[in-house]
C-alpha positions as CSV (number, residue, x, y, z in Angstrom):
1,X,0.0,0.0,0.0
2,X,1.6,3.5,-1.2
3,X,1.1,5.4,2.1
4,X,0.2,9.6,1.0
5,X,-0.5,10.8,3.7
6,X,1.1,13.6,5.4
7,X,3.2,13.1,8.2
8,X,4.4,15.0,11.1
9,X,7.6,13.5,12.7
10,X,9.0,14.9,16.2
11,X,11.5,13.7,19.2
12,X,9.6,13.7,22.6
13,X,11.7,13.9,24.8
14,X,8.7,12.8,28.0
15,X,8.7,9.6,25.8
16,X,12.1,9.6,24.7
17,X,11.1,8.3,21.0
18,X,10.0,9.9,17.7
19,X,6.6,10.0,17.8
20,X,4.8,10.2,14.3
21,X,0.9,11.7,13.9
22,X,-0.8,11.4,10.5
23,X,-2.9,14.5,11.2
24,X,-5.9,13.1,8.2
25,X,-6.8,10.2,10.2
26,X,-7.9,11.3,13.7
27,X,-6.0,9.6,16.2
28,X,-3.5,8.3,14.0
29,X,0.3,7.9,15.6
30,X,2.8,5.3,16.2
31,X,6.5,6.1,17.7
32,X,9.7,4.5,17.6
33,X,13.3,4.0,19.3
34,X,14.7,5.8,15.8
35,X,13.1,7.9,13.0
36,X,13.1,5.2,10.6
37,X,11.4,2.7,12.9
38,X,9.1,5.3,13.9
39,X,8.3,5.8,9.9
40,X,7.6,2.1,9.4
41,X,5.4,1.7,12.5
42,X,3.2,4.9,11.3
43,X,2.7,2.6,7.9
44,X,1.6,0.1,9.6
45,X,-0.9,1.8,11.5
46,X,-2.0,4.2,8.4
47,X,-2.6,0.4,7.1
48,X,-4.4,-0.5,9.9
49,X,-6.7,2.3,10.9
50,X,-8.1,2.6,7.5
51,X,-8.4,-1.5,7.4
52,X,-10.5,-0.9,10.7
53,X,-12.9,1.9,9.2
54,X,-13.5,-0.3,5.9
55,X,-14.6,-3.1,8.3
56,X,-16.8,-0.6,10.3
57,X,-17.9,1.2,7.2
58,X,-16.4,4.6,8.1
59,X,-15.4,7.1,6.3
60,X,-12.1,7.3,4.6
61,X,-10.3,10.6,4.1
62,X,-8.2,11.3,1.1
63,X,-4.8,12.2,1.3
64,X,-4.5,16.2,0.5
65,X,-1.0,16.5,0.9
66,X,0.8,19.3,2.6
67,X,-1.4,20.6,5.1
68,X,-1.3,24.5,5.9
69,X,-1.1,24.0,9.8
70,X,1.7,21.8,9.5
């Protein structure tokens, strides 16, 4: 799945991870020990939230790109 969704990537330093939030898909984040891990978990749960709101028949948002509050 080709993942288009925009992504917002930060250290917290509470956590002490990189936390990613895809800011389309409400409640949408995953973190990791490094920035690449913390990429590939956010794909997995981009792949997973929208599997869950097919299977609840919920609406899916379509990627816009580059937001403007970002």
């Amino acid at each position: 799945m080709s993942i288009k969704y925009e992504l917002i990537i930060y250290w917290s330093e509470e956590d002490q991870s990189y936390v990613v939030e895809a800011p389309e898909l409400p409640g949408c984040m995953a973190d990791g020990a490094s920035y690449e891990e913390a990429v590939a978990n956010a794909r997995t749960v981009i792949e997973e939230w929208i599997e869950t709101a097919r299977e609840l028949n919920r609406p899916i948002p379509e990627p816009k790109g580059r937001l403007l509050y970002a």
